[in-house]
C-alpha positions as CSV (number, residue, x, y, z in Angstrom):
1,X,-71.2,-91.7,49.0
2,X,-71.9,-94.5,51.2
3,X,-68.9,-96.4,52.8
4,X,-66.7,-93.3,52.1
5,X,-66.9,-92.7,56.0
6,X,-64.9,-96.1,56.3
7,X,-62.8,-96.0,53.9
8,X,-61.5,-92.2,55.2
9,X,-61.1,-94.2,58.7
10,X,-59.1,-97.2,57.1
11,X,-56.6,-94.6,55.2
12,X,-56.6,-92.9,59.1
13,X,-55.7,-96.6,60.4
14,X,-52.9,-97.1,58.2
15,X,-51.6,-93.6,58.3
16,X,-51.4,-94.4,61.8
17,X,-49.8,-97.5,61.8
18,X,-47.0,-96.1,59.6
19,X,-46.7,-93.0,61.4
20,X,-46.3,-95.1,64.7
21,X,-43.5,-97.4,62.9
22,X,-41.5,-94.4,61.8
23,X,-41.8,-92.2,65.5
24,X,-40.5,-95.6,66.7
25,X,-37.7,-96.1,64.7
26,X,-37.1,-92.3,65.3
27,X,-36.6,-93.0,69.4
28,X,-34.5,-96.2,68.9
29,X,-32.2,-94.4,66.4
30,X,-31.6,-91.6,69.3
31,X,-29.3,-94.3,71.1
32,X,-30.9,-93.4,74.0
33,X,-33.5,-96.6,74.2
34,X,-36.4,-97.5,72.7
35,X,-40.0,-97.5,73.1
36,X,-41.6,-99.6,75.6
37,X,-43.9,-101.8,73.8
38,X,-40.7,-102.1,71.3
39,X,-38.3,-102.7,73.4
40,X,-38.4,-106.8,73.6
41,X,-38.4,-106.9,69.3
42,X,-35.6,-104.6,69.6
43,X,-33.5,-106.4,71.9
44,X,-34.1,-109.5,70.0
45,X,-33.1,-108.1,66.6
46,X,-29.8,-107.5,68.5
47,X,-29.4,-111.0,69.5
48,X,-30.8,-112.9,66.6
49,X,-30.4,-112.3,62.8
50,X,-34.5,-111.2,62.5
51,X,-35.1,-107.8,62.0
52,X,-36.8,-105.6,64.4
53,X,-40.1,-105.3,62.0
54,X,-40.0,-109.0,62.1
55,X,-39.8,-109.4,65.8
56,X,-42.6,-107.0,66.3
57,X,-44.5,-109.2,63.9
58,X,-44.1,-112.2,66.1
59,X,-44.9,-110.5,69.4
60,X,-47.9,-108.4,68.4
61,X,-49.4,-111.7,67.4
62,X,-48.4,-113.3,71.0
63,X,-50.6,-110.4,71.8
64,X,-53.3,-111.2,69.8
65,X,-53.6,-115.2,70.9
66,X,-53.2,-113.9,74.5
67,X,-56.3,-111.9,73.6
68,X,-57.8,-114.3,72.1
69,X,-57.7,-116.4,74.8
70,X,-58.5,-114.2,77.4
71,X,-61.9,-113.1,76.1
72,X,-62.9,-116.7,74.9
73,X,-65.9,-117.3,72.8
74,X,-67.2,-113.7,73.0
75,X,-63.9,-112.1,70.9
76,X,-65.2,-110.2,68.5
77,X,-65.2,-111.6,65.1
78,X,-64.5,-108.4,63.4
79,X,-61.0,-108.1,65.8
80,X,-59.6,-111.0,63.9
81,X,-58.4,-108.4,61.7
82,X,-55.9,-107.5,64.0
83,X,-53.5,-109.7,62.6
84,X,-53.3,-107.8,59.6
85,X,-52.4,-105.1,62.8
86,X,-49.6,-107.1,63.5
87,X,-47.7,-107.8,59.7
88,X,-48.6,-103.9,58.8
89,X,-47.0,-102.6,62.1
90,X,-43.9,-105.2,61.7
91,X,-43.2,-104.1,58.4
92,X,-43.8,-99.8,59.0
93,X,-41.3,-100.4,61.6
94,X,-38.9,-101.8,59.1
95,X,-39.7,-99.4,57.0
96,X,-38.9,-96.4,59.3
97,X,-35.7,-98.5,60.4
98,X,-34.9,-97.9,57.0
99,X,-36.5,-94.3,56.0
100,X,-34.2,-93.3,59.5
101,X,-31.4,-95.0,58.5
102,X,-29.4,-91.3,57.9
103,X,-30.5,-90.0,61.3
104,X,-27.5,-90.6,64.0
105,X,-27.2,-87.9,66.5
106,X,-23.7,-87.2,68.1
107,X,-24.1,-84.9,70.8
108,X,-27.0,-85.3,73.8
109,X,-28.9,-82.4,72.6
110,X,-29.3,-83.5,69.3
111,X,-30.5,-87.6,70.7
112,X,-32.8,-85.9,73.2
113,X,-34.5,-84.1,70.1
114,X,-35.1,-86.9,68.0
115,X,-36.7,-88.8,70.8
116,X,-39.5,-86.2,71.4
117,X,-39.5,-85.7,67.0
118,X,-40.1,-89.9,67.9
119,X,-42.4,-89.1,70.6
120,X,-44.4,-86.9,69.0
121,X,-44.5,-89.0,65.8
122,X,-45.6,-92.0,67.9
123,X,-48.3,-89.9,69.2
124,X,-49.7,-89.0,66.4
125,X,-49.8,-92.0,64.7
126,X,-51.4,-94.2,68.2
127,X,-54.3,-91.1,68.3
128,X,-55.0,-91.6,64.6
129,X,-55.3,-95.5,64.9
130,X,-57.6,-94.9,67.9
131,X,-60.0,-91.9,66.3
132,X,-60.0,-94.6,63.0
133,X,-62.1,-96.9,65.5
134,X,-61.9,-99.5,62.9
135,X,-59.4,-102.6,64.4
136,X,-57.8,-102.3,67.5
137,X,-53.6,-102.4,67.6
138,X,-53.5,-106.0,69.4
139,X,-51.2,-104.4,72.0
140,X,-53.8,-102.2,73.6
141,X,-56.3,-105.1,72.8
142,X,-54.3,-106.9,75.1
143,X,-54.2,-104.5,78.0
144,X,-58.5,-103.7,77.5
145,X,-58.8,-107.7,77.9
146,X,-56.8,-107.9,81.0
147,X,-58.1,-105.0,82.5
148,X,-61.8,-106.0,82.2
149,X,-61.1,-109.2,82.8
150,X,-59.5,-107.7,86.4
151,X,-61.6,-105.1,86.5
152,X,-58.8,-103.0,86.7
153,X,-58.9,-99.6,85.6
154,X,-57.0,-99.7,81.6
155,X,-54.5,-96.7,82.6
156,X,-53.1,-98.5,85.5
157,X,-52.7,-101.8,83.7
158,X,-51.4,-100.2,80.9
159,X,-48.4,-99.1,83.1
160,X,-47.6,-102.6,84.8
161,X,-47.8,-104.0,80.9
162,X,-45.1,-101.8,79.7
163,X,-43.4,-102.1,82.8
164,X,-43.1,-105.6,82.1
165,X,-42.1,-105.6,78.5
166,X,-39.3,-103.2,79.8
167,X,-38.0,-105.8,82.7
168,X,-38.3,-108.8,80.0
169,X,-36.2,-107.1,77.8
170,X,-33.7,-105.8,80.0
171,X,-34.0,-109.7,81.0
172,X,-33.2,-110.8,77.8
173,X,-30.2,-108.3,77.4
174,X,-28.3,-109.2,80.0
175,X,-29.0,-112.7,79.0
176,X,-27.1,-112.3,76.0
177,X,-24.9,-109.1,76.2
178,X,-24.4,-108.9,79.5
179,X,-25.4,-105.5,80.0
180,X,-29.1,-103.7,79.7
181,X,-29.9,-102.6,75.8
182,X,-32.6,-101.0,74.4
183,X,-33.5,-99.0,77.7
184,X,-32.1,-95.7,78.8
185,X,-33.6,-92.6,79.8
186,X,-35.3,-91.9,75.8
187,X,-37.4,-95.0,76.8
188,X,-38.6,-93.4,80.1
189,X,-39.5,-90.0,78.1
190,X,-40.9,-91.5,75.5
191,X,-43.3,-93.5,77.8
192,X,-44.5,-90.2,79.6
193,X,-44.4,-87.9,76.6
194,X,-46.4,-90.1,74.5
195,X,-49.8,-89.8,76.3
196,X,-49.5,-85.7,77.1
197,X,-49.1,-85.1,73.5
198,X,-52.0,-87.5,72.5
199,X,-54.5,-85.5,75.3
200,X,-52.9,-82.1,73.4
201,X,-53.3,-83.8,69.6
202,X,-57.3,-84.7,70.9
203,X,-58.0,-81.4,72.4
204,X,-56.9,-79.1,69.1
205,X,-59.2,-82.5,67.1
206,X,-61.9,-81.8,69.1
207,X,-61.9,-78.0,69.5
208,X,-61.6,-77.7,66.2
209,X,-64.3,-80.7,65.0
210,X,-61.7,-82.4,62.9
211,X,-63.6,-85.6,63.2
212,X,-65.9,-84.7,60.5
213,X,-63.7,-85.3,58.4
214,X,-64.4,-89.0,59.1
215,X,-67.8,-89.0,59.5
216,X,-68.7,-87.3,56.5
């Protein structure tokens, strides 16, 4: 049937975007820090009576107009879309706030858990937004413009991007609370666990040829 191909990749867009939403909600509810790309809405939401979906709103599409401005005239018309990204990620990450709201682990063991459940959760959802190769998450839109705009290689950009969002929040905490919120050692393991499990999630999707699924 034609256009069933795109539709199967839109349903694997969204299912990403919640699925990323709710593994983030999962690593901030560990109370041991939040994700790095999350970790400005979240310290925000502390500070200001906005929720942390909303925040993530309002920064994703910074993203995009950095984006925007960064490629120029030759932004592709079809990326536009992206803000769509940036009100369905806002509000899945409300959502998992909310879906999580029972999950409060007392004892270490039991935090560290739910921030590689998070982890992996995350993971799942950023590889099926990326396989959907329908609209790109204006985050990592951001860091492809910058890097081939320094000709830098997108891994290594990718780093000092987070990096940054991490020392502007931490910024921003101390700011207001005085002390550093949002980041603790659950931010450092979600930031290295992420990408391992994405390269294990892609070899077991291509060893097995589950992309047919969206191409047929």
């Amino acid at each position: 049937m034609p256009g069933t191909g795109l539709i199967k990749r839109c349903l694997s867009l969204l299912c990403g975007l919640f699925l990323m939403g709710l593994g983030i909600s999962l690593v901030t509810r560990s109370a041991l820090g939040t994700s790095p790309i999350s970790s400005v809405p979240y310290v925000l939401c502390l500070a200001f009576p906005v929720t942390f979906g909303e925040f993530t709103i309002i920064l994703t599409l910074i993203f995009f107009a950095a984006e925007v401005i960064i490629i120029g005239r030759s932004f592709p018309k079809r990326q536009y879309f992206q803000v769509i990204i940036a009100f369905f990620l806002g509000t899945f990450v409300d959502l998992g706030m909310f879906l999580s709201a029972g999950v409060h682990p007392d004892f270490y063991p039991e935090q560290i858990a739910v921030v590689l459940l998070g982890s992996a959760v995350l993971a799942l959802g950023i590889f099926l937004q990326v396989t959907a190769n329908v609209i790109l998450n204006p985050g990592e839109g951001l860091v492809r413009a910058i890097a081939e705009k320094t000709r830098r290689r997108f891994g290594i950009v990718k780093v000092f991007f987070d990096t940054s969002l991490v020392a502007g929040a931490a910024v921003i905490s101390l700011a207001a609370f005085g002390t550093v919120e949002g980041f603790r050692e659950g931010t450092v393991i979600s930031a290295i666990l992420v990408g391992y499990i994405i390269l294990g999630i892609t070899f077991v999707y291509s060893r097995y040829g589950l992309g047919k699924w969206l191409a047929e």
